[in-house]
N, C-alpha and C positions, 0 to 999 in steps of 0.2 A: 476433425482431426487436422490438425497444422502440419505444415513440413519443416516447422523450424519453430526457434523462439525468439520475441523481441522482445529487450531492455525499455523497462517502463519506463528510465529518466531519458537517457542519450537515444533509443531507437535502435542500436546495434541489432541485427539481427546474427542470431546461433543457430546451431542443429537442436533438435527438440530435446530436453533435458539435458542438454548440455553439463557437463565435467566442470566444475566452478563457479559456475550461477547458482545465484542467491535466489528462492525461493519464498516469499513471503506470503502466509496466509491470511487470509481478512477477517475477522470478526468481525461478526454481525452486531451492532450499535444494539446499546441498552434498552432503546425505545422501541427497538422491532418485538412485536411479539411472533415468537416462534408456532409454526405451525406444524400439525401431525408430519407433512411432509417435509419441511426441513428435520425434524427432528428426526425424519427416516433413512433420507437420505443423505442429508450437510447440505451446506452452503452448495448452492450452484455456479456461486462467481467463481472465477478464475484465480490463481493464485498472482501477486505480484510478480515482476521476475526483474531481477537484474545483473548485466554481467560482472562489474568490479565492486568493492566493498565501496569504492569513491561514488559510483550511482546509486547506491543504497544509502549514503552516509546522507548526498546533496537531498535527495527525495524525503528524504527523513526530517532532514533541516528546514526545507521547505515546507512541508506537510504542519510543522510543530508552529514554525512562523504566521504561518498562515490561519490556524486556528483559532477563530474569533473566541471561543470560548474561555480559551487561557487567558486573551487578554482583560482582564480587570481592572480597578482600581485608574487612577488618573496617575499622570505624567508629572516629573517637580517642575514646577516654574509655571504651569498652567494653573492659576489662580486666581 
């Protein structure tokens, strides 16, 4: 049990469920196979959290940039 919540992108810290913070839940990736116990209980991670839609939006931008998988295909001019 925490005494507060902190913002996954900037670090702010909040009082624990804070009135305004965004809440985001993780999904377990395609590759996990699920077991008796998750399926019994859920996911054990934590949920994300952040305090303004602006740390949810940059975390998000980041997270999508960052994923090697989207990038594909080659670049014009590299030929």
């Amino acid at each position: 049990m925490s005494a507060g919540t902190q913002c996954d992108n900037c670090r702010t810290f909040g009082p624990s469920r804070a009135p305004g913070w965004f809440y985001l839940a993780q999904q377990p990736s395609e590759d996990e196979t699920p077991s008796i116990i998750a399926a019994l209980f859920g996911n054990p991670s934590e949920p994300l959290t952040f305090c303004t839609v602006r740390c949810l939006s940059e975390w998000a931008f980041v997270h999508a940039a960052a994923d090697e998988a989207a990038a594909t295909g080659t670049e014009p001019g590299n030929g």
